[in-house]
N, C-alpha and C positions, 0 to 999 in steps of 0.2 A: 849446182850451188856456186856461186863466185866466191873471188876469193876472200871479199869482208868476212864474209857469214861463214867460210870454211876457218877460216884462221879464227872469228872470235867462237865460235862452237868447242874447236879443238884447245882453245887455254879455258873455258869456262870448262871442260872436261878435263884437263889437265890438273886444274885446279878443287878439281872436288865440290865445285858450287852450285848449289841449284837455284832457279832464277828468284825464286822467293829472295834468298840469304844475298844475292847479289844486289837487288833491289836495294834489299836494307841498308848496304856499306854504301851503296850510292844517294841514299836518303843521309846518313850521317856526315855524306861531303857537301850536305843542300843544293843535291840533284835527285829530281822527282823524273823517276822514269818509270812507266806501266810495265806488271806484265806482259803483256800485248806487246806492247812495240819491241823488249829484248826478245822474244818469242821469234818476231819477224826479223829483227835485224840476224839473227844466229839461223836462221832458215834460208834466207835471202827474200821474204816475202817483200820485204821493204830496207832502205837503206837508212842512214843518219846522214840529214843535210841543211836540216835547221842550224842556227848560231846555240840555239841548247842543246841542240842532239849533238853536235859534234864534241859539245865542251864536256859531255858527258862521257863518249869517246876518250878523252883523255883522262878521266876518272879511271874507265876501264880500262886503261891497260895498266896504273899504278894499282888497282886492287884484284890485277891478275898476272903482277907480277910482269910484266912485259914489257921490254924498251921502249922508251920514248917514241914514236910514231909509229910504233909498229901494225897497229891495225887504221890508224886513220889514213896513213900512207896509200894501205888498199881502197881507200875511198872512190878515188877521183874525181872529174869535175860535178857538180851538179846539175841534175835534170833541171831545163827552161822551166818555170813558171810564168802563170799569167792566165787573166780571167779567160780566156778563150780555149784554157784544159778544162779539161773532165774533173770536176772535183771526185776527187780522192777516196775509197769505199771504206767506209768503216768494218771495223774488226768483225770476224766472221760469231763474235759472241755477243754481237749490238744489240739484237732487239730480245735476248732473252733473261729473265728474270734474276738469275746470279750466273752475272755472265762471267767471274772466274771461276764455278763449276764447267762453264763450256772450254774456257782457254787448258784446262787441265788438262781434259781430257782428248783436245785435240794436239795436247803438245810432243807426242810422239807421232803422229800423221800427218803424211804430207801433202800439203795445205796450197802449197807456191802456185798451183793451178787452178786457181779457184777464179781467180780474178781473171784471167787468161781465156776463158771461159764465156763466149758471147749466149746468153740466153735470148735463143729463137722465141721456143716457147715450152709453154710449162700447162700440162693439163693433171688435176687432182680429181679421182674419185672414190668418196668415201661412201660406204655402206654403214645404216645403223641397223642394227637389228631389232625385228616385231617386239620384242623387250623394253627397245627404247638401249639401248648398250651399244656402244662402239666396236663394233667386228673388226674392220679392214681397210685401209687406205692404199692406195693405190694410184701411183703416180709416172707421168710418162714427160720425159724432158728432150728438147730437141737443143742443142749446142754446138757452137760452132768456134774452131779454135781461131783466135789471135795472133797466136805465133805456132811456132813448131813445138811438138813434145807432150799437152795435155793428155794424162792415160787415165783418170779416175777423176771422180765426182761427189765429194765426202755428203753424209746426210747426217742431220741433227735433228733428234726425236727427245721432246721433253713431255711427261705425264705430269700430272695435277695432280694423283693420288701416288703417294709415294711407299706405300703397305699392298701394293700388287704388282703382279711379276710383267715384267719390262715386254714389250712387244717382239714380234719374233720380227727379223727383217729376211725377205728373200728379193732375188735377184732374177728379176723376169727376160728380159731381152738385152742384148750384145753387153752385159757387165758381168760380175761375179763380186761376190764377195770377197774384200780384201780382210784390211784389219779391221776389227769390232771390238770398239770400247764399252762396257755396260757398267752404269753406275744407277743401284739399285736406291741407295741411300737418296743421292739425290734426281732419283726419276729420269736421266740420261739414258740415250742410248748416242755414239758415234758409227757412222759404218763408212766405211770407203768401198766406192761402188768401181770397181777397176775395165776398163773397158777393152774390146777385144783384142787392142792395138793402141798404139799412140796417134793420137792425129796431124796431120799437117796443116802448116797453117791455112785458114779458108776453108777445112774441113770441117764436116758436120757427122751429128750423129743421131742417131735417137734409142735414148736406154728407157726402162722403165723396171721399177723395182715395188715392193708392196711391204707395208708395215702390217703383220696380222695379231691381234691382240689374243692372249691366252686367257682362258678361263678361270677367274669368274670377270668377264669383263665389265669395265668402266660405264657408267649410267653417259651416253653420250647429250653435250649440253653446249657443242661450240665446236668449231673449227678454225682452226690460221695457218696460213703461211705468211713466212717472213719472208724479204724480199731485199737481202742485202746491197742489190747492182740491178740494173734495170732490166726489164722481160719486154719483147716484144707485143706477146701474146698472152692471155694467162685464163683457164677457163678452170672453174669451179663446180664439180657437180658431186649435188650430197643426197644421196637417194635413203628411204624410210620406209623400209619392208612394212611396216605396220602403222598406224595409226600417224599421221602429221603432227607438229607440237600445233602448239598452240599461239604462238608469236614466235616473229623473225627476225634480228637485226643483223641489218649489212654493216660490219666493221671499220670498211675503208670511208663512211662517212655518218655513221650509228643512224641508217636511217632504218624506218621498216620497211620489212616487204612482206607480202602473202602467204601466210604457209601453205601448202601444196606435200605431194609425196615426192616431190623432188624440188630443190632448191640449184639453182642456177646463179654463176656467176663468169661475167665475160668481161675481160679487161684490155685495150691495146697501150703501148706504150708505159708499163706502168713501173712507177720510180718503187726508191727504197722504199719502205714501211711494211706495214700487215693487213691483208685483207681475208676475208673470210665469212663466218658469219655464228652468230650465237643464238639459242631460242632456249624457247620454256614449255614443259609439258605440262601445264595447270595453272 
């Protein structure tokens, strides 16, 4: 952690605040700052270097009690901008439904390597069962690190039905289960998948973990992945012990396609969004 995000961490703890309440005092000086962003900047996921982020900067250190420069100081100069960067990934709570149920619950897990994280490739396979109900997913990522230090690979699992019990998550190849967040109210599960070692930079890996659903399981009626930074590779396969639906649509462009007892989906280079696919049994 550097030293912006170690020093404003330690007076927003110092101070008894939690980011909600912090928010609010910086709302009452008509400065709008998310969730999200004081999240990363107290993490070090991201820094403050806009003309608002920094003025807000100076907010916070008068409503955390701290001398005049004391955290903008740790700043430094600003990262080059310019159309020839990589635009910038949105929050790891982007594409899902109430995304400060996600930021919550990822706000004690550490997240800083997520970006750092090059996605080789990503293969999904989900099994439905002769029932037509959702059994098991099961998923296998190949990454390769950026810099030095990536050791873990957080997953975010959201249900539809939010009156049955949360999927179990295990841990199939070179990870282990870290910390597990489960919010039952709102259908979440967080897991941090911790790998056998830290990587070096230019190193790669390949973990694979499975989400198994407890009984009485979900009537299955759709698949996604979200796709926060880009995937080299990405294959999709959704297999149907029992009887095929009845229609198909492919997400990443709502087309159809043929039901069958397996449904297939193959992607190269593919950006942010959700792909997957949804059908109907009648």
């Amino acid at each position: 952690m550097d030293e912006f995000a170690q020093a404003l961490r330690t007076a927003i703890t110092n101070r008894g605040l939690g980011l909600e309440r912090l928010r609010e005092h910086l709302s009452q000086h008509g400065v709008s700052v998310s969730l999200a962003t004081l999240s990363y900047w107290q993490t070090g996921r991201s820094k403050p270097e806009r003309k608002a982020s920094l003025q807000a900067v100076v907010h916070l250190e008068h409503i955390l009690c701290l001398p005049p420069g004391h955290l903008s100081e740790l700043l430094g100069p600003p990262r080059p901008r310019g159309r020839w960067l990589r635009k910038a990934p949105g929050p790891m709570s982007e594409f899902w439904p109430e995304p400060s149920h996600v930021e919550h619950a990822l706000h004690d897990l550490e997240t800083r390597w997520d970006d750092q994280l090059v996605r080789v490739s990503q293969h999904d396979f989900v099994t439905v069962g002769a029932d037509r109900t959702e059994r098991s997913f099961r998923s296998r990522q190949v990454l390769s690190a950026s810099m030095n230090g990536p050791d873990r690979w957080v997953v975010i699992m959201h249900i539809d039905d939010h009156d049955r019990p949360l999927p179990q998550v295990r841990a199939l190849k070179h990870c282990k289960i870290g910390q597990l967040v489960q919010n039952e109210a709102e259908g979440f599960v967080v897991a941090e998948l911790l790998f056998d070692r830290p990587l070096r930079k230019g190193e790669s890996i390949v973990i694979e973990h499975e989400l198994v659903n407890q009984a009485p399981c979900p009537l299955a009626t759709n698949y996604e992945r979200k796709f926060r930074l880009p995937t080299r590779e990405y294959v999709l396969e959704v297999t149907f012990e029992g009887t095929p639906p009845v229609s198909v649509t492919q997400l990443a462009d709502d087309s159809s396609v043929d039901p069958g007892s397996t449904l297939l989906d193959v992607a190269l280079d593919v950006q942010p969004g959700v792909r997957g696919f949804r059908w109907n049994w009648d």
